[in-house]
LOLUM-206067 format. One record per atom (N, C-alpha, C, O): residue in three letters; chain; atom name; x, z, y. Coordinates in steps of 0.001 Angstrom, whole numbers, plus 500000, padded with zeros to 6 digits. Layout:
resn: ALA; chain: A; name: CA; xx: X; zz: Z; yy: Y
...
This chain:
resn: UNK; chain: A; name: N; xx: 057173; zz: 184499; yy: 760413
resn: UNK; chain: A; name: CA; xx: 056972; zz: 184680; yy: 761829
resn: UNK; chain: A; name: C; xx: 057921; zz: 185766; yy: 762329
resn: UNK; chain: A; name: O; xx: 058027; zz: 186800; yy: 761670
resn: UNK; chain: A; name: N; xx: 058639; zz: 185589; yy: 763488
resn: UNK; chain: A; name: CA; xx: 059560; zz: 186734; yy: 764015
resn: UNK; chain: A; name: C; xx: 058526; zz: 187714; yy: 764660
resn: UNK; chain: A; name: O; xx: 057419; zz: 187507; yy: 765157
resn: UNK; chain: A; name: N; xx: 059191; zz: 188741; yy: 764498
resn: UNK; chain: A; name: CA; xx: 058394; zz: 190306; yy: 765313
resn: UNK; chain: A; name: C; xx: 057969; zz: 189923; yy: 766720
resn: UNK; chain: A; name: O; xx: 056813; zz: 190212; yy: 767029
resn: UNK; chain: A; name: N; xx: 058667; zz: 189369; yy: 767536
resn: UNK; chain: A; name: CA; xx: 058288; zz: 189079; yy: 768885
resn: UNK; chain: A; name: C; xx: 057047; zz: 188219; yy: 769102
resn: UNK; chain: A; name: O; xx: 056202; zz: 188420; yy: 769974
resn: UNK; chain: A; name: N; xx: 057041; zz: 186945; yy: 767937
resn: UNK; chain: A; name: CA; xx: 055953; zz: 186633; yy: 768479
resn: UNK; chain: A; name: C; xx: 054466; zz: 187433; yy: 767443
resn: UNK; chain: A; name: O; xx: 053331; zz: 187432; yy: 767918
resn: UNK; chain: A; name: N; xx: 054669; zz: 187840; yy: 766516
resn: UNK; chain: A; name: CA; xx: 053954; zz: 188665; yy: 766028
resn: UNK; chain: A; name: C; xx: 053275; zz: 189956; yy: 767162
resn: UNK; chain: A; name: O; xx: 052204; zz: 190556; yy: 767065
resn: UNK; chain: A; name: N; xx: 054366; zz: 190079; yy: 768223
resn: UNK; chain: A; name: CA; xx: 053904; zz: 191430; yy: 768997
resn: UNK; chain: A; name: C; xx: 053191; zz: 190792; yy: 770067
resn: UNK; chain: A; name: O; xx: 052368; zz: 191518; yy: 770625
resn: UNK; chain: A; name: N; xx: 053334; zz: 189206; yy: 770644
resn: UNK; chain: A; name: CA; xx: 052993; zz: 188732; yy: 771307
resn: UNK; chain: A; name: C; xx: 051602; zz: 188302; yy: 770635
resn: UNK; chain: A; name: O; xx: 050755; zz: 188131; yy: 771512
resn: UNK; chain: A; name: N; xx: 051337; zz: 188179; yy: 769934
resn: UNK; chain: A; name: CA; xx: 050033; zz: 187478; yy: 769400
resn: UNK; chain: A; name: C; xx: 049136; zz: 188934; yy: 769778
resn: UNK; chain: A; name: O; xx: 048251; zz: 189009; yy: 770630
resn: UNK; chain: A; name: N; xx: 049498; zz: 189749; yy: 769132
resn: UNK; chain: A; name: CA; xx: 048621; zz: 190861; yy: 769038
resn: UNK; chain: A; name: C; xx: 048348; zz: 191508; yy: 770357
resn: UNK; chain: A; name: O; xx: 047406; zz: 192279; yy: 770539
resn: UNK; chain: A; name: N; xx: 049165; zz: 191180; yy: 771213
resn: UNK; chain: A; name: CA; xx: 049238; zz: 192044; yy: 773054
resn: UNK; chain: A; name: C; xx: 048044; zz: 190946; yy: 773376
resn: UNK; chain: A; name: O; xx: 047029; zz: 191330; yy: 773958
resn: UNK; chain: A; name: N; xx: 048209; zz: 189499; yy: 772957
resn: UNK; chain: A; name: CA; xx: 046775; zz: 188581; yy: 773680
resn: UNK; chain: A; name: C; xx: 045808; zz: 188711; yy: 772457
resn: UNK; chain: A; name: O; xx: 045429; zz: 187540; yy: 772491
resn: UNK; chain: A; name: N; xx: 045235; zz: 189158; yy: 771576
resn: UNK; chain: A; name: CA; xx: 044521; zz: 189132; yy: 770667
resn: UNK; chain: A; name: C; xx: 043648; zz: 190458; yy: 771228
resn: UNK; chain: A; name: O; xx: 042499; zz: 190613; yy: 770815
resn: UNK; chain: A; name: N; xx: 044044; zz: 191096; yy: 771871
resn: UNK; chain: A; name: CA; xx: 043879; zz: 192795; yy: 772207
resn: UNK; chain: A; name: C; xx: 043005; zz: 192720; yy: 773443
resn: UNK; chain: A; name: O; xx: 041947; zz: 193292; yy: 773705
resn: UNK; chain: A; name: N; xx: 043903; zz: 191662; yy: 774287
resn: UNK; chain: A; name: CA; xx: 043147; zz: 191574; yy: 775430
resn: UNK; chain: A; name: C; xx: 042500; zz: 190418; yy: 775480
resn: UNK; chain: A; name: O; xx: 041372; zz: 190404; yy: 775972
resn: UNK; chain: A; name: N; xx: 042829; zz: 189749; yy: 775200
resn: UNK; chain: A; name: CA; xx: 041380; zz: 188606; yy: 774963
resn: UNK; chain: A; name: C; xx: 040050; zz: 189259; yy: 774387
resn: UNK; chain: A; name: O; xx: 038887; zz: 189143; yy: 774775
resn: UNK; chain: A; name: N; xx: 040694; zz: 190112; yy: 773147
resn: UNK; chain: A; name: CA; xx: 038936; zz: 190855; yy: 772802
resn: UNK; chain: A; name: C; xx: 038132; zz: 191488; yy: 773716
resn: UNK; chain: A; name: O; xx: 036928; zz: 191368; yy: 773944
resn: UNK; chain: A; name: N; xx: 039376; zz: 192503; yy: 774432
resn: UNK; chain: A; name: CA; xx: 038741; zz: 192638; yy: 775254
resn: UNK; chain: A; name: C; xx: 037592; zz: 192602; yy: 776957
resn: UNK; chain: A; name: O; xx: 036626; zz: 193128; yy: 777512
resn: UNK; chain: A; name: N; xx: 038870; zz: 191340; yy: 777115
resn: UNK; chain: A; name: CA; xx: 038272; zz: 190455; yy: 778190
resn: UNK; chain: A; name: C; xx: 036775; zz: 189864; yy: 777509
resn: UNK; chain: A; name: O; xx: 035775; zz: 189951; yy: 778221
resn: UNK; chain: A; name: N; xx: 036682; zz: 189426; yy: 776494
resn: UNK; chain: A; name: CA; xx: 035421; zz: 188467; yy: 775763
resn: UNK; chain: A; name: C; xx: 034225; zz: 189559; yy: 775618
resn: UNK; chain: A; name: O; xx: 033167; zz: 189471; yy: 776240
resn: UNK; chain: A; name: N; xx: 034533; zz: 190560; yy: 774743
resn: UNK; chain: A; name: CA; xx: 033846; zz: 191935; yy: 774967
resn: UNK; chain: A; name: C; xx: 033142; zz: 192449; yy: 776511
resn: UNK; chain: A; name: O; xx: 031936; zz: 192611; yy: 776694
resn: UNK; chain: A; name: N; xx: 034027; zz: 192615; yy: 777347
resn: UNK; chain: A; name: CA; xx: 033554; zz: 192969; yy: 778666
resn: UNK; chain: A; name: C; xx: 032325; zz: 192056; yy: 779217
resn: UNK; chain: A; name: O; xx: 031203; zz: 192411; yy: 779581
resn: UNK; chain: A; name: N; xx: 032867; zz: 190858; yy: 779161
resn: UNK; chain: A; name: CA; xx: 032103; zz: 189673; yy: 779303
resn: UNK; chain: A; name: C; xx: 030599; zz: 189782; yy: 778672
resn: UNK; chain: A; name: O; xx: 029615; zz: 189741; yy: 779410
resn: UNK; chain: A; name: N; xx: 030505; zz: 189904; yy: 777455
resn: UNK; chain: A; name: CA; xx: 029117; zz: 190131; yy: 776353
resn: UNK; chain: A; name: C; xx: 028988; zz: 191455; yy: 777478
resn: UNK; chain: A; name: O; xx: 028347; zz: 191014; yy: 778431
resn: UNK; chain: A; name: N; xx: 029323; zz: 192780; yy: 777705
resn: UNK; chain: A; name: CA; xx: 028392; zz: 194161; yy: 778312
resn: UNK; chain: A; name: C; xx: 028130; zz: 193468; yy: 779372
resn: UNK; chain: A; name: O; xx: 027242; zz: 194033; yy: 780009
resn: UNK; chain: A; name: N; xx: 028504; zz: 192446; yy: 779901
resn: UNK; chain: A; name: CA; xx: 028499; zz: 192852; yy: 781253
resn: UNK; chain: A; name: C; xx: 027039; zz: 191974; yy: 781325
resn: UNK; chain: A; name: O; xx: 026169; zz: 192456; yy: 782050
resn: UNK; chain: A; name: N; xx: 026769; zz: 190855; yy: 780691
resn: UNK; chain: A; name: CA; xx: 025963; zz: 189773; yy: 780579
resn: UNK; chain: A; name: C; xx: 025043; zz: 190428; yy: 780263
resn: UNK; chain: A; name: O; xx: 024034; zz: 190135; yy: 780904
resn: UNK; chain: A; name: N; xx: 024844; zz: 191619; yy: 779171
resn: UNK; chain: A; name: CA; xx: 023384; zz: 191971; yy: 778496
resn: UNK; chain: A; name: C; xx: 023132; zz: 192255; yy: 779183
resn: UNK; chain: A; name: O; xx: 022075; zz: 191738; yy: 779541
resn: UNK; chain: A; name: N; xx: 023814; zz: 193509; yy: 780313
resn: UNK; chain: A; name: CA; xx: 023353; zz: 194157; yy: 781757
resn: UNK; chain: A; name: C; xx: 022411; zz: 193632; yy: 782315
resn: UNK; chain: A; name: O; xx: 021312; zz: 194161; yy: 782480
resn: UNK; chain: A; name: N; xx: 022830; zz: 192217; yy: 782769
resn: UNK; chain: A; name: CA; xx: 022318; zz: 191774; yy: 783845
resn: UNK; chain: A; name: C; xx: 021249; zz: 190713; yy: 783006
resn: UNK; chain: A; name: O; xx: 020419; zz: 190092; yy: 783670
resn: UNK; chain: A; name: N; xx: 021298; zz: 190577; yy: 781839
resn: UNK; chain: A; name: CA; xx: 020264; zz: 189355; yy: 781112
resn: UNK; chain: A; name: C; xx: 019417; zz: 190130; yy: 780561
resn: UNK; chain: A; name: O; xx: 018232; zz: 189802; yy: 780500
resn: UNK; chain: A; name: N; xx: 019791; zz: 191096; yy: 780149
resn: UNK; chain: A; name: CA; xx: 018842; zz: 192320; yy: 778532
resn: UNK; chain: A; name: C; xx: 019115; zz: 191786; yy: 777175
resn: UNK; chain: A; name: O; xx: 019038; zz: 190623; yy: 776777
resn: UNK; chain: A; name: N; xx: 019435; zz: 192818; yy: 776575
resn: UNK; chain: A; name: CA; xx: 019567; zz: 192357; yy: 774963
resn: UNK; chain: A; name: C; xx: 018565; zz: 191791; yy: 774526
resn: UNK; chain: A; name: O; xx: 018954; zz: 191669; yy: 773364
resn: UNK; chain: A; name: N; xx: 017569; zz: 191341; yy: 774532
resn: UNK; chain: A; name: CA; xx: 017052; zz: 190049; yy: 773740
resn: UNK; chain: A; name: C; xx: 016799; zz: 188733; yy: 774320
resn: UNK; chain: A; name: O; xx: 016008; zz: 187949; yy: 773795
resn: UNK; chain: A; name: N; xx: 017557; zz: 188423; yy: 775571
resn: UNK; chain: A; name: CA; xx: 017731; zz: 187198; yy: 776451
resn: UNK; chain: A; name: C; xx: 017900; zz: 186366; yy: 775278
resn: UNK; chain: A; name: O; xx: 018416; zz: 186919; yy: 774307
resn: UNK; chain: A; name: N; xx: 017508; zz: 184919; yy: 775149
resn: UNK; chain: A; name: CA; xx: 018419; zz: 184156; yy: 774190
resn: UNK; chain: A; name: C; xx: 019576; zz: 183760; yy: 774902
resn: UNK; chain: A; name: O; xx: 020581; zz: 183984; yy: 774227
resn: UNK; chain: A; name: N; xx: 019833; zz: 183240; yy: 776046
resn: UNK; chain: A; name: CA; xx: 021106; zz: 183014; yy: 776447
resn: UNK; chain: A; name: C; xx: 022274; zz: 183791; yy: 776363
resn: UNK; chain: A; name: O; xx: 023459; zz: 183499; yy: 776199
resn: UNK; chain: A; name: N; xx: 021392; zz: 185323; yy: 776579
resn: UNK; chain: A; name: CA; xx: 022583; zz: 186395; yy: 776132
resn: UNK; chain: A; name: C; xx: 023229; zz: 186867; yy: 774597
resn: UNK; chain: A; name: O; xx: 024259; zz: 187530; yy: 774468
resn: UNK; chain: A; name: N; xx: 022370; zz: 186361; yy: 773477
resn: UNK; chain: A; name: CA; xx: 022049; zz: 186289; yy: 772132
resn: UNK; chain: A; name: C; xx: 023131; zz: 184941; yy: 772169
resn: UNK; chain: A; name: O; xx: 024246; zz: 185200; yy: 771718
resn: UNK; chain: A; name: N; xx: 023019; zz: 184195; yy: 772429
resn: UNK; chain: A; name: CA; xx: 024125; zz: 182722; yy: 772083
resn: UNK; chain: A; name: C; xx: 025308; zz: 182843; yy: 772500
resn: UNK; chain: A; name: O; xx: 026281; zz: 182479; yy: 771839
resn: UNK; chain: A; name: N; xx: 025417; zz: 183667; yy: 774298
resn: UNK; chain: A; name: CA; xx: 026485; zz: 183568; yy: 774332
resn: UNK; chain: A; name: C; xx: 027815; zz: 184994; yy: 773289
resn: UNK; chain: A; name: O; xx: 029028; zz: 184870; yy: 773121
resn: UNK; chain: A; name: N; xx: 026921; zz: 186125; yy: 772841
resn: UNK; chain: A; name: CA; xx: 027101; zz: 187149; yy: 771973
resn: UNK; chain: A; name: C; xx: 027733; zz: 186437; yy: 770746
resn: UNK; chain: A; name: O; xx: 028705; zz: 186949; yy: 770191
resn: UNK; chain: A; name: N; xx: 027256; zz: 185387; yy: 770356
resn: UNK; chain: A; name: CA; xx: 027121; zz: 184591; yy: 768764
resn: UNK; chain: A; name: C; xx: 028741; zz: 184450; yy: 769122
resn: UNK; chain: A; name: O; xx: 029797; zz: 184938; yy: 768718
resn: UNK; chain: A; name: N; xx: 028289; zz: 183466; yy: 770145
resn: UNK; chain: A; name: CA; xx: 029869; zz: 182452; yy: 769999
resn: UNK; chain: A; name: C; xx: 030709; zz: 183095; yy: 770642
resn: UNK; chain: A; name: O; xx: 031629; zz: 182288; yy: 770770
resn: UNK; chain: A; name: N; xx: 031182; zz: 184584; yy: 771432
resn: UNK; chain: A; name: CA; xx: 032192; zz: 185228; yy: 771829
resn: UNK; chain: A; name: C; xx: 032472; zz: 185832; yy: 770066
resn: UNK; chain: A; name: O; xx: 033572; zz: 185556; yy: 769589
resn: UNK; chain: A; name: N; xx: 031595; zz: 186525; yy: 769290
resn: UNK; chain: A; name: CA; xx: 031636; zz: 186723; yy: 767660
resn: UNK; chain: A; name: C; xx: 032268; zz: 186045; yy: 766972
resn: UNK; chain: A; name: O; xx: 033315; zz: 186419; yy: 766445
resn: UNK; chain: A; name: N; xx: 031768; zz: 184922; yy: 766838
resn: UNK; chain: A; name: CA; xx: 032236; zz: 183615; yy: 765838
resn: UNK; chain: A; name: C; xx: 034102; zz: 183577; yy: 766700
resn: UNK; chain: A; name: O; xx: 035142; zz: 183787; yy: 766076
resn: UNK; chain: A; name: N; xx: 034038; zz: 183364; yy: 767693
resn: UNK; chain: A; name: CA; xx: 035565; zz: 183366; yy: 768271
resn: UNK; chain: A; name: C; xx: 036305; zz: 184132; yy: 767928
resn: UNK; chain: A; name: O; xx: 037221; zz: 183729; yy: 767211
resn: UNK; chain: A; name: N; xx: 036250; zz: 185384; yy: 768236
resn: UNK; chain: A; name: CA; xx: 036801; zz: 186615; yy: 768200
resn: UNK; chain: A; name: C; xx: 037206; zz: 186878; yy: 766469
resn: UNK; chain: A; name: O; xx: 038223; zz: 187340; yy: 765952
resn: UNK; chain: A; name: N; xx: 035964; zz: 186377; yy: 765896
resn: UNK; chain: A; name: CA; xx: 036443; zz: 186341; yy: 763823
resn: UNK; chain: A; name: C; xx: 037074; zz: 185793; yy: 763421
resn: UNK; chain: A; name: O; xx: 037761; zz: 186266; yy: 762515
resn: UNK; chain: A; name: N; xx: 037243; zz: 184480; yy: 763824
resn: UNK; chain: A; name: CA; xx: 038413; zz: 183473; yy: 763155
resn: UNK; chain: A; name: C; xx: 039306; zz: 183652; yy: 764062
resn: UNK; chain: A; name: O; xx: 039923; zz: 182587; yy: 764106
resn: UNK; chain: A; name: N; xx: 039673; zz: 184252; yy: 764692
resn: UNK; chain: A; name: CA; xx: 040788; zz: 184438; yy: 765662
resn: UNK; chain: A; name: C; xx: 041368; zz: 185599; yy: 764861
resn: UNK; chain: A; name: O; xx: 042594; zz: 185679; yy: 764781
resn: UNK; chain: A; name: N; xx: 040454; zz: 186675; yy: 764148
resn: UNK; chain: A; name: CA; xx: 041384; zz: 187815; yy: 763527
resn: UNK; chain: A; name: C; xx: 041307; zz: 187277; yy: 762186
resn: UNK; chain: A; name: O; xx: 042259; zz: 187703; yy: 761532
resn: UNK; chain: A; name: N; xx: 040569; zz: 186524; yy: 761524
resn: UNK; chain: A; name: CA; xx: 040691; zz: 186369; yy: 760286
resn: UNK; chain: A; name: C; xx: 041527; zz: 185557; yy: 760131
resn: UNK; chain: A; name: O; xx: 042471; zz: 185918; yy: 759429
resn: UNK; chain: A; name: N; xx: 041560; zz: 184349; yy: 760610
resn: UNK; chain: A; name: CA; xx: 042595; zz: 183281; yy: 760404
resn: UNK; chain: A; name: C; xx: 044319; zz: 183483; yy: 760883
resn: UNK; chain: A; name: O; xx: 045223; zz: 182803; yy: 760399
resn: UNK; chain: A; name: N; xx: 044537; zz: 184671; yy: 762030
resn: UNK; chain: A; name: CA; xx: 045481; zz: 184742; yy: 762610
resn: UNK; chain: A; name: C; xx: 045912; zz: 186045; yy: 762658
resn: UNK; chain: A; name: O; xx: 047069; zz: 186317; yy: 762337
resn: UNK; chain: A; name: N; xx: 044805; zz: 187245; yy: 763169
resn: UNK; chain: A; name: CA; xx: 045891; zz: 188240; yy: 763090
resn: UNK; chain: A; name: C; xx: 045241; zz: 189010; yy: 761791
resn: UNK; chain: A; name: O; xx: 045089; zz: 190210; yy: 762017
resn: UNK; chain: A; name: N; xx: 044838; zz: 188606; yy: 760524
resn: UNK; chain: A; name: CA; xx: 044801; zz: 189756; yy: 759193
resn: UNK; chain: A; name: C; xx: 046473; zz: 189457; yy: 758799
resn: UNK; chain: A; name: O; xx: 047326; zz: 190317; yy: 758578
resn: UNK; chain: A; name: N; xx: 046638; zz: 188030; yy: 758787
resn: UNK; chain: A; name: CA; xx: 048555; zz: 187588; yy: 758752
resn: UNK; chain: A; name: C; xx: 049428; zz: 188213; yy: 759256
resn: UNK; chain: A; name: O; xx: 050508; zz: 188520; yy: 758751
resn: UNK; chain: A; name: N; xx: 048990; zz: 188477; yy: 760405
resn: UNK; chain: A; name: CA; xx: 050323; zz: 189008; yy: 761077
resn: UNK; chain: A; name: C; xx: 050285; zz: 190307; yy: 760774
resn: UNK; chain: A; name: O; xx: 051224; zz: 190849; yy: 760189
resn: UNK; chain: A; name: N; xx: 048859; zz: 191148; yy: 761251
resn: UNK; chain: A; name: CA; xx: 049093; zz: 192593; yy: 760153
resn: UNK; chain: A; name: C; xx: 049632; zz: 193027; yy: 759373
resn: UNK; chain: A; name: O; xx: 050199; zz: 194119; yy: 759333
resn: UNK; chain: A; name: N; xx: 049469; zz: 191595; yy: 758010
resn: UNK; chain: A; name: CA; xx: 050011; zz: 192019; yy: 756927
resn: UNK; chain: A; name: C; xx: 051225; zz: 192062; yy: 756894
resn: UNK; chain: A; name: O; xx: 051805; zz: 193001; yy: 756350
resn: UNK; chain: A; name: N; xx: 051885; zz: 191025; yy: 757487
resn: UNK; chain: A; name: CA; xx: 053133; zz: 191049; yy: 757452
resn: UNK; chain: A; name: C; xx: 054032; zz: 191961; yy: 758560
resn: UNK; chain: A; name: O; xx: 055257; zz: 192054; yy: 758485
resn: UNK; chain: A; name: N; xx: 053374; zz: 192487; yy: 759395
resn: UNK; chain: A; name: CA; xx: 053937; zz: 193869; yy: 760562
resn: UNK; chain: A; name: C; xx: 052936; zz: 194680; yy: 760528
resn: UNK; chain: A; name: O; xx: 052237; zz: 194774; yy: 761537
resn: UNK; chain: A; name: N; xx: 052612; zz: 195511; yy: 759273
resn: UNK; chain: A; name: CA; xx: 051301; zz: 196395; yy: 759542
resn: UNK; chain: A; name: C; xx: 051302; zz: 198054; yy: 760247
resn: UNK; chain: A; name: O; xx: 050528; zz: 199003; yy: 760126
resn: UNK; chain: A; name: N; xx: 052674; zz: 197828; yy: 761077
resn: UNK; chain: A; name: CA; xx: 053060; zz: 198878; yy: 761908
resn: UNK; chain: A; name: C; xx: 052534; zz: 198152; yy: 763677
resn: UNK; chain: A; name: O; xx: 052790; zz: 198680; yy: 764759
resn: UNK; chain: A; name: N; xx: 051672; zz: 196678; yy: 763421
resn: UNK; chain: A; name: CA; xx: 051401; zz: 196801; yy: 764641
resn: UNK; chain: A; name: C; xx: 049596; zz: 196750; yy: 764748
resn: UNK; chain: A; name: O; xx: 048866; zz: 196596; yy: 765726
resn: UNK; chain: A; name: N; xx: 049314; zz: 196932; yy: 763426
resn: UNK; chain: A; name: CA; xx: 047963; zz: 196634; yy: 763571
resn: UNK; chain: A; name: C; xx: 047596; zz: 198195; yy: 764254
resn: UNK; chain: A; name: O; xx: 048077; zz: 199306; yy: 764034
resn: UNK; chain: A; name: N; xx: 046196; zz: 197579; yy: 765457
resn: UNK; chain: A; name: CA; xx: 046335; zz: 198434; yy: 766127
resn: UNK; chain: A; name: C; xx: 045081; zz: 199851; yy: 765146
resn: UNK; chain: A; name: O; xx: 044406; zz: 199737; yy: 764123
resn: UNK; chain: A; name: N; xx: 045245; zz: 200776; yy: 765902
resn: UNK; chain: A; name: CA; xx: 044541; zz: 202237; yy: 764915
resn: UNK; chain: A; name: C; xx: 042860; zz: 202025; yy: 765144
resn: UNK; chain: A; name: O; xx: 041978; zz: 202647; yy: 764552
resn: UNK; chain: A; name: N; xx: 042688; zz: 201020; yy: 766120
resn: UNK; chain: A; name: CA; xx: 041180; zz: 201044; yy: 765753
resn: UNK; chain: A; name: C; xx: 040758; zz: 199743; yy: 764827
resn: UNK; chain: A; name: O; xx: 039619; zz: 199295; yy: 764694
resn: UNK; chain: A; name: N; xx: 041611; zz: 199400; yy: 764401
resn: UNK; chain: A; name: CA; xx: 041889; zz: 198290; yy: 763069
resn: UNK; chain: A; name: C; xx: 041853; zz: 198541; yy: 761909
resn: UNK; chain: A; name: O; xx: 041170; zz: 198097; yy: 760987
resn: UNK; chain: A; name: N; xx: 042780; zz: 199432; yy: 761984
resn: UNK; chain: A; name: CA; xx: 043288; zz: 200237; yy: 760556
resn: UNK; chain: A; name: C; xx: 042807; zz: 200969; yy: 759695
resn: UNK; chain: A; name: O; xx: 043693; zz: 201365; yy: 758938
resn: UNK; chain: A; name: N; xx: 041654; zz: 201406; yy: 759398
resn: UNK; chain: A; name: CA; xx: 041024; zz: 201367; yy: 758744
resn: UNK; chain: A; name: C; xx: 040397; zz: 200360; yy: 757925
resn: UNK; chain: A; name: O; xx: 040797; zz: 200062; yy: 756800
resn: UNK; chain: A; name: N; xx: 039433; zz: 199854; yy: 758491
resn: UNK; chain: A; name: CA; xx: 039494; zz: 198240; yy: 758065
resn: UNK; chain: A; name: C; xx: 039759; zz: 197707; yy: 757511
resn: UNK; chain: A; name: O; xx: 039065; zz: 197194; yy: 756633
resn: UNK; chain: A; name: N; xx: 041654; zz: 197408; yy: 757836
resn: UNK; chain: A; name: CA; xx: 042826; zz: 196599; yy: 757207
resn: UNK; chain: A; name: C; xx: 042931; zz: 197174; yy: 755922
resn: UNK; chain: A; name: O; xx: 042785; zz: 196416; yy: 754963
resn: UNK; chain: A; name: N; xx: 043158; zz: 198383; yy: 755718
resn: UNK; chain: A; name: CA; xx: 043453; zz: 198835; yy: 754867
resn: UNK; chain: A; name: C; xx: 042711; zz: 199107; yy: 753641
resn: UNK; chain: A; name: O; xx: 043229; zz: 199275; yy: 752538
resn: UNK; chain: A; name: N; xx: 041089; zz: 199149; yy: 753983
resn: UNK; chain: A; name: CA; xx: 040192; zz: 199129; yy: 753038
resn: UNK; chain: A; name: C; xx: 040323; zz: 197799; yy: 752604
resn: UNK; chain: A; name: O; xx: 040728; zz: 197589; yy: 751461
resn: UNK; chain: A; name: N; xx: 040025; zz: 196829; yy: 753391
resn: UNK; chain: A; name: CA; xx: 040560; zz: 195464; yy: 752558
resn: UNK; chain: A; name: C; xx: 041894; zz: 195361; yy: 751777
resn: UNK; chain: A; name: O; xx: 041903; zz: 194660; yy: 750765
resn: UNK; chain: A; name: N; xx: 042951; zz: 195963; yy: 752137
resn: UNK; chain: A; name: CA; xx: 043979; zz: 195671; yy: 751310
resn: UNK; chain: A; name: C; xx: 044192; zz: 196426; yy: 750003
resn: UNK; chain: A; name: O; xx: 045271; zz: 196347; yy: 749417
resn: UNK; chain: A; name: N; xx: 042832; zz: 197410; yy: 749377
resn: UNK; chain: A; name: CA; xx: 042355; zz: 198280; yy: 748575
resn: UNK; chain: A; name: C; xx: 041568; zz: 197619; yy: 747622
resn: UNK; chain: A; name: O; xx: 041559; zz: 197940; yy: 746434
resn: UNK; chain: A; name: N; xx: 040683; zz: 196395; yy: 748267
resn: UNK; chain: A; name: CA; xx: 039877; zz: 195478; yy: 747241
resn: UNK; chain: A; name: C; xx: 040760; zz: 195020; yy: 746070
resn: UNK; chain: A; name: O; xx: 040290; zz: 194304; yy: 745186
């Protein structure tokens, strides 16, 4: 993979989390944490958000791990310790 789109994956990986994230606070707000609707839609912003870093950006990390970002890095790195 070239650096560019490696930097590009990670600039929408960043903000997609965070757009999806905002989305889950903003919902419990107004639903309460033990809504089930707010519980399902929590699941599947989760389940998204995991195979989106597991399948796509632990790769690109590894292979540019000067862009994984610092609230990552820890993480990354304990896994790459197993």
């Amino acid at each position: 993979m070239k650096l560019e789109n490696a930097e590009f994956l990670t600039k929408v990986f960043l903000q997609v989390s965070a757009d999806l994230n905002s989305v889950v606070y903003d919902d419990r707000a107004d639903s309460g944490e033990h809504d089930p609707d707010y519980l399902k839609l929590r699941r599947g912003i989760g389940e998204v958000l995991g195979v989106l870093y597991s399948e796509v950006m632990v790769k690109v990390f590894k292979d540019f791990p000067d862009l994984t970002p610092a609230m990552l890095r820890d993480d990354y790195e304990d896994d790459e310790n197993d």
